[in-house]
C-alpha positions in Angstrom: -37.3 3.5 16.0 -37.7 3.9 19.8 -34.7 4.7 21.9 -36.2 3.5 24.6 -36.9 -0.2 22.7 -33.3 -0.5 21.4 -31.8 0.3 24.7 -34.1 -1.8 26.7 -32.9 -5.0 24.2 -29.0 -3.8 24.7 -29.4 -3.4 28.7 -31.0 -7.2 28.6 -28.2 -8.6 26.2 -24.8 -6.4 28.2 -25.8 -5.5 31.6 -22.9 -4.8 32.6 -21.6 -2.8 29.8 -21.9 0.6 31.1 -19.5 2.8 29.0 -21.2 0.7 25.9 -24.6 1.5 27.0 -23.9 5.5 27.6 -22.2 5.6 24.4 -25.3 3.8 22.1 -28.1 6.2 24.2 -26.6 9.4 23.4 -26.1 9.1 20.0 -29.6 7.3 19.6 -31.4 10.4 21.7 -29.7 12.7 18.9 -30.5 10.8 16.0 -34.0 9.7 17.1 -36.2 12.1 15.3 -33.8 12.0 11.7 -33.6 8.4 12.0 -37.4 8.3 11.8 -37.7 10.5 8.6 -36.0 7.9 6.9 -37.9 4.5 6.7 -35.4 2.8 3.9 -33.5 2.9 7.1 -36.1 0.8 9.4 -36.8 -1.3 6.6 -32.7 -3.1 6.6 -32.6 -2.3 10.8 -29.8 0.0 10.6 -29.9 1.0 13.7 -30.4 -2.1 15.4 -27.4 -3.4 13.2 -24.8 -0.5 13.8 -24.7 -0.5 17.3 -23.2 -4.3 17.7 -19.7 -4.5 16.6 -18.3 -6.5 13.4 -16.8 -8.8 15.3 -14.4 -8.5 18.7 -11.3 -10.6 18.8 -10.1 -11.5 22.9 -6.9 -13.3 22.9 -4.0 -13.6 26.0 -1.1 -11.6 26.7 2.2 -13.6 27.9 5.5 -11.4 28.8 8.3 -11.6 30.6 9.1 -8.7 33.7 12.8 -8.1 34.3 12.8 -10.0 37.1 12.3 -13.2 34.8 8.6 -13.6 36.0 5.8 -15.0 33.5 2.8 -11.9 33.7 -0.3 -12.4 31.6 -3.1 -9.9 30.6 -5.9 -9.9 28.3 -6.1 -7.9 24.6 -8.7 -7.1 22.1 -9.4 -5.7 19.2 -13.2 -4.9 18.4 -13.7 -4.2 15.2 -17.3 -1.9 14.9 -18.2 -0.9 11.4 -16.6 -0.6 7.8 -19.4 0.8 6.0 -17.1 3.7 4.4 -13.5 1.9 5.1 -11.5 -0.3 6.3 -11.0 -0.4 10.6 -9.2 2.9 11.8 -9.0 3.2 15.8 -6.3 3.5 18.5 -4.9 1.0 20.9 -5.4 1.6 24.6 -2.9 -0.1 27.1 -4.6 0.6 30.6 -5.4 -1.1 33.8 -9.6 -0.2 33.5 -9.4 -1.7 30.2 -12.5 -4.1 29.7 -15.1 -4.6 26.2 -17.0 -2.9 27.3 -14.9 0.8 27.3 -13.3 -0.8 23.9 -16.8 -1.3 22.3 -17.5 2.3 23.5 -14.8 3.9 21.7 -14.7 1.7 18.6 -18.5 2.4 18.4 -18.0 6.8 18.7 -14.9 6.0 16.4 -17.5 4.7 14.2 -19.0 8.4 14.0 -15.9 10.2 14.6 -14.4 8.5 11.6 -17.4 9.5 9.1 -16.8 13.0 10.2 -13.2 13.7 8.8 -14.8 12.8 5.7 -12.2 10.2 5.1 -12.5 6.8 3.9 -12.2 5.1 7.3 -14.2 2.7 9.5 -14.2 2.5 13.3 -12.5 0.1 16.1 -10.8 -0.2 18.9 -8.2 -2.3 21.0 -6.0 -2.8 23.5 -5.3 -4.3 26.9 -5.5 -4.1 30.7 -1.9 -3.2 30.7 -0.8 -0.6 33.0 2.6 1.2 31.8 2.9 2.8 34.6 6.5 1.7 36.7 7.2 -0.4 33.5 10.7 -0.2 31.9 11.3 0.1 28.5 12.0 -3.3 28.0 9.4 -4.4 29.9 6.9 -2.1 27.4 8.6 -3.4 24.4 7.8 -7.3 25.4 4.4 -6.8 26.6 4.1 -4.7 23.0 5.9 -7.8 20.7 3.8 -10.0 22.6 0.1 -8.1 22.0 1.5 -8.0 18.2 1.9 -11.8 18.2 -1.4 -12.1 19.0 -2.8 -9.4 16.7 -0.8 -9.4 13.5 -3.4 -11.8 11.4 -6.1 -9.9 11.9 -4.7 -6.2 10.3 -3.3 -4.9 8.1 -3.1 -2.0 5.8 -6.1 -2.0 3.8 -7.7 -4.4 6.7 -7.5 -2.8 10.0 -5.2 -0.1 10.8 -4.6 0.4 14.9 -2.6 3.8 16.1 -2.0 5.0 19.8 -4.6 6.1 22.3 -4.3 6.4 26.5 -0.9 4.0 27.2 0.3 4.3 23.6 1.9 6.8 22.4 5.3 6.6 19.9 7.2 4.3 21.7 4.7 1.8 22.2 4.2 2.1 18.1 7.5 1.5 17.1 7.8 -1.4 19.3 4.2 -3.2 17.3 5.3 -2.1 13.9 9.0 -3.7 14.6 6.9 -6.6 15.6 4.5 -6.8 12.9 6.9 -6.5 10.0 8.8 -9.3 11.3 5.8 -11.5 12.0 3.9 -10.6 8.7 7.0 -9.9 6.6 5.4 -7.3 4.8 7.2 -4.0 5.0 4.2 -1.5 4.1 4.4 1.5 6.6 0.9 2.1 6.2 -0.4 -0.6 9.3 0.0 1.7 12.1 -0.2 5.5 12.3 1.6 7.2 14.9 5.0 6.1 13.7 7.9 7.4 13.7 9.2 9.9 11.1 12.1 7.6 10.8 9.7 4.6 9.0 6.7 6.5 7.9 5.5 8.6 10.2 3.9 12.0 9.2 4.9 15.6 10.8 2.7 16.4 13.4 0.3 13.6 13.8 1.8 13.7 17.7 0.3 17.4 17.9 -2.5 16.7 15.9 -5.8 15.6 18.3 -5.0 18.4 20.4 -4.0 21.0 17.7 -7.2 20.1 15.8 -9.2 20.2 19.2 -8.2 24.0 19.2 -9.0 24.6 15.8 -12.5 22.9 16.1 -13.1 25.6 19.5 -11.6 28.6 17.9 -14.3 27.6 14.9 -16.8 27.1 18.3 -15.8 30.4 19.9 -16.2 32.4 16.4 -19.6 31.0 15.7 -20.7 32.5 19.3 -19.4 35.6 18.3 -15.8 35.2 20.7 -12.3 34.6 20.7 -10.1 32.2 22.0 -7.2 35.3 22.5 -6.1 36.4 25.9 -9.0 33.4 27.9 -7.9 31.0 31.0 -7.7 27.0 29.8 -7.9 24.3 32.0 -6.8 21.1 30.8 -6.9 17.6 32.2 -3.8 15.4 31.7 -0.7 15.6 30.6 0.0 13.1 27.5 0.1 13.6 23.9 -2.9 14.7 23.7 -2.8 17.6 26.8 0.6 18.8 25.6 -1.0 18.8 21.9 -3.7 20.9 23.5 -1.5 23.5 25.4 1.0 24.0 22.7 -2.0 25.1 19.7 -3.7 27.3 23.0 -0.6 29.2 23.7 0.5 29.8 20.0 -3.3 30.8 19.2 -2.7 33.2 22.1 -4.6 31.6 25.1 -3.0 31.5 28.6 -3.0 27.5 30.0 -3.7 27.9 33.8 -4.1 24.2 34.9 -3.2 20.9 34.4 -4.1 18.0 36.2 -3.4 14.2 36.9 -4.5 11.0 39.1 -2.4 12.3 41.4 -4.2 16.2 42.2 -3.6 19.7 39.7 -0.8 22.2 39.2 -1.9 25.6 39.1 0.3 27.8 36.7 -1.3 31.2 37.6 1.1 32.9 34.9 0.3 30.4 31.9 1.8 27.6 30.7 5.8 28.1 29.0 7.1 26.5 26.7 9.3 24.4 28.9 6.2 23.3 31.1 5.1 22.1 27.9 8.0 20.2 26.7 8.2 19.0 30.2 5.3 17.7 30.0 6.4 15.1 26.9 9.5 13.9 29.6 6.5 13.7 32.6 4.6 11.4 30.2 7.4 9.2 29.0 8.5 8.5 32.8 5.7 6.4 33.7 5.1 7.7 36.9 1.6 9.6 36.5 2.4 11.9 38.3 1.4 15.8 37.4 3.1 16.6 40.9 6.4 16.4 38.7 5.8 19.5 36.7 5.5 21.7 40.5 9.2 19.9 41.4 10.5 20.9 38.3 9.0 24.0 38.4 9.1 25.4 41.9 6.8 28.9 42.4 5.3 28.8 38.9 3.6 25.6 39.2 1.5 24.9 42.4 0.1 21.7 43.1 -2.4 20.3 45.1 -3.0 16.7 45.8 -6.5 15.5 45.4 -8.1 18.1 43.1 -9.1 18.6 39.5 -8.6 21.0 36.8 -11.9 21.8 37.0 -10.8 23.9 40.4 -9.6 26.3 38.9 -11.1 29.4 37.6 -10.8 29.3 33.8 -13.0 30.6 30.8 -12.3 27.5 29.1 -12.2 23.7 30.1 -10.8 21.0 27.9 -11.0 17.3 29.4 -8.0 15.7 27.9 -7.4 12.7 29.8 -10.0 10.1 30.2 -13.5 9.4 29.8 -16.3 10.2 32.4 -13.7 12.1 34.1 -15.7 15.3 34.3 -18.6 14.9 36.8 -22.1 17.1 37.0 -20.4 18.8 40.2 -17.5 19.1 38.5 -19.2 21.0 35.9 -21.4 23.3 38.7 -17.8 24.3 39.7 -16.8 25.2 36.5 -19.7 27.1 36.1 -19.8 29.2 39.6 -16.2 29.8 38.8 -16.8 31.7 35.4 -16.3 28.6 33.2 -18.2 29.6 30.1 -17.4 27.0 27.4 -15.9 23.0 27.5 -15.0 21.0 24.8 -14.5 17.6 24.9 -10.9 16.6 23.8 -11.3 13.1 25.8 -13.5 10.2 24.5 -17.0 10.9 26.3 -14.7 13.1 28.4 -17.8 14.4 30.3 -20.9 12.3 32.1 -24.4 12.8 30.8 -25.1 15.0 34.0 -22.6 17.3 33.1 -23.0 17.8 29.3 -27.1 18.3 30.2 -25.7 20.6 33.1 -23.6 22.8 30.6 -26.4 22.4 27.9 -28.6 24.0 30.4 -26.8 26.8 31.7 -25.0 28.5 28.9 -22.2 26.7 28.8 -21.0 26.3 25.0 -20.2 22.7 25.1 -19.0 20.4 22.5 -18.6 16.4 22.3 -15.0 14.6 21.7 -16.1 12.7 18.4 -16.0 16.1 16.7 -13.5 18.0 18.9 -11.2 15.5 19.2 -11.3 14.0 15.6 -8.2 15.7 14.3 -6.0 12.9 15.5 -8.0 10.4 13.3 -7.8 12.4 10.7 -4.1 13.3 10.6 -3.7 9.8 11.2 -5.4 8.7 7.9 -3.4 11.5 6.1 -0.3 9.3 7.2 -1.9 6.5 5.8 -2.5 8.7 2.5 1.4 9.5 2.8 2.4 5.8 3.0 0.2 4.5 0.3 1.5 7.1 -2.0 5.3 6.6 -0.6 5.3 10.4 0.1 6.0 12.5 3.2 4.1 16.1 3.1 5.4 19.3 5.0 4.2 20.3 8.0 2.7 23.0 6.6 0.9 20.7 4.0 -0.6 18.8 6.9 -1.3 21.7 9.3 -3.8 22.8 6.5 -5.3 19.7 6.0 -6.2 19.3 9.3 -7.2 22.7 10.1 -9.5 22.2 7.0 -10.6 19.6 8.0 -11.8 20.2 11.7 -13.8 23.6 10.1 -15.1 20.6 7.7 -16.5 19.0 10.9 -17.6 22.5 12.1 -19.3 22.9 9.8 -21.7 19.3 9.5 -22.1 20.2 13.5 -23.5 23.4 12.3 -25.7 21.8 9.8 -27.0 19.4 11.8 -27.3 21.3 14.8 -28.3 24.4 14.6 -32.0 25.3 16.4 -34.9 26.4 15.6 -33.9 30.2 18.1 -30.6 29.9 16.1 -28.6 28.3 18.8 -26.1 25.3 17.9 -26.5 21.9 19.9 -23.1 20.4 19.0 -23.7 17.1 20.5 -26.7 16.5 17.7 -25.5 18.1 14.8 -21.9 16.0 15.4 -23.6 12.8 16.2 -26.4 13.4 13.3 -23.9 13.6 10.7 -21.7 11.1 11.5 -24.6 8.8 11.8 -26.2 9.8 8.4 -22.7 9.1 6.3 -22.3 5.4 7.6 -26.2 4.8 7.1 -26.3 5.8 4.3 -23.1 3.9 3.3 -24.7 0.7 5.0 -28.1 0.8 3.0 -26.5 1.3 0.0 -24.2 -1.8 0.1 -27.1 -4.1 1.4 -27.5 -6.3 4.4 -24.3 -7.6 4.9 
């Protein structure tokens, strides 16, 4: 296999595709050199056969606004592999929303998947929604109406969608409601992210960004460090941010920054807890705007339109927002600020520039399909909890998932580690998800 050969076909066939395109030529650079120990794999065109999805479903969106008015969008659901489960991958309801971003995260949920070592294939769906200045009831119609559309085509040994960027719990009660009435089947176990009211598992809310912590305390120890007492920057300020800040304060980091489309708040003292549950009511408004938290908090939080996270001085980044959202001069600031480490908590949450650029200049860096996986994985330990008609602790599930992201710690290890003893985390986490679903795809045959 030459990467150059298989890209060259992709760029021919999806020109336009650019999130698609980034996502296939990464992992291919990384797996390049294993993939070519392994001929049984060249023989069935693994390769060429993993990086098209299964099959993409487009279909339209009607709903009604509150001012009676007809709106329309478009929804999808790409399903990209099975070879070890059935489809596992979030729903994303967002203006930029195209294929091609859908077939780049259904394709590194592919990977990301194979990592937790659970039984789960990888997609991804969702629409060019925008919740943002929606009402409630203006989200729950768009949401029955994307389920009308969807409901044939999962299910909960089929194809089982959770939340991502524009979908958080709201937006999943609303589909499940939806789907059980449409499919008359009550099983929980169709969507994760539920409610603990109708199957929903303790802390899957928390759990991409307490397992990103996990995964960069695991990070931080191998290097010989700890995460106690450094500066974190973070990017956003949904689930997934307020995840992030909660684990980094109770493992006894200081959360300095947080940002949103609208500029960053500075928090010089660290991050309280109210910031942080303020953060949930921030997110749940619909505004986008992180200029909230400095209202609400007047003195302690200091914002300035027009600027990143990645502005402030910190010893630790964590992207948590959105992909391609950290730039290679984003990541020369970082750097000349004392920026020593960033892990990816967002999908592809940095640009090539920027991962080469930290790769380069002794920046620990790690990619989102292993930092980022603890939300996958709690989510198929709900699934585990519904087929079993069970509901675990929260301690139960804190230690599964803090197993589990050492689990992925250590296959990056494995896989990664370099000849002068150094760890590249973007091969070793790409080569081992890559050599669980090949392996898993020769095995059942070309099919």
């Amino acid at each position: 296999m030459k990467t150059a050969d298989i890209m060259a076909r992709l760029q021919a066939k999806y020109p336009l595709e650019k999130e698609y395109l980034q996502a296939v030529e990464e992992v291919l650079e990384s797996i390049e050199e294993v993939y070519n120990q392994h001929p049984e794999f060249e023989a069935v065109k693994i390769v060429e056969r993993l990086v098209e999805p299964d099959r993409i479903f487009t279909f339209r969106v009607n709903w009604i606004d509150d001012n009676g008015q007809v709106q329309t969008n478009t929804g999808y659901r790409v399903q990209f592999n099975s070879a070890i489960g059935p489809y596992k991958g979030g729903l994303r309801f967002h203006r930029a929303v195209t294929p091609s971003m859908l077939k780049f995260l259904g394709f590194e949920q592919t990977f990301k998947n194979a990592l937790t070592t659970l039984p789960m294939g990888g997609a991804k769906g969702g629409a060019d929604f925008d919740p943002a200045g929606k009402s409630d009831a203006e989200i729950m119609r768009f949401c029955q109406a994307f389920m009308l559309e969807l409901w044939n085509c999962i299910g909960p040994d089929q194809d089982i969608p959770a939340g991502d960027v524009g979908v958080g719990g709201r937006e999943i009660g609303y589909l499940n409601g939806m789907y059980t009435k449409l499919a008359r089947r009550y099983n929980t176990g169709v969507l994760t992210g539920k409610g603990m009211s109708f199957g929903g598992s303790i802390l899957r809310p928390e759990a991409t960004g307490f397992g990103a912590l996990y995964f960069t305390q695991h990070l931080l120890a191998a290097a010989g460090k700890s995460i106690e007492g450094k500066n974190i920057a973070i990017s956003g300020f949904g689930n997934v941010a307020w995840g992030a800040a909660t684990k980094a304060v109770q493992l006894g980091a200081k959360v300095i920054a947080i940002s949103g489309p609208d500029g960053v708040c500075h928090i010089p003292d660290g991050i309280t807890k109210e910031m942080i549950d303020y953060m949930l009511v921030m997110r749940a408004s619909n505004r986008n705007r992180v200029e909230d938290m400095a209202d609400r908090f007047p003195g302690k939080a200091i914002f300035t339109p027009g600027k990143k996270a990645w502005s402030i001085p910190c010893d630790i980044a964590l992207p948590c927002a959105f992909q391609n959202e950290l730039s290679g001069e984003d990541a020369q600031e970082l750097k000349a600020n004392g920026c020593w480490c960033c892990c990816e908590v967002s999908n592809m949450g940095c640009r090539p520039e920027a991962i080469h650029f930290f790769q380069h200049n002794g920046v620990l860096f790690a990619p989102g399909k292993a930092v980022n996986a603890g939300g996958v994985a709690t989510s198929g330990l709900e699934m585990t909890q519904n087929a079993s008609h069970i509901s675990w602790s929260a301690k139960e599930v804190d230690e599964k998932l803090h197993y589990i992201m050492h689990s992925i710690h250590e296959q990056c290890v494995k896989y990664g580690t370099q000849p002068d003893g150094s760890i590249d985390y973007v091969k070793g986490a790409n080569i081992a998800g890559f050599m669980k679903v090949a392996q898993a795809m020769l095995e059942q045959g070309v099919c």
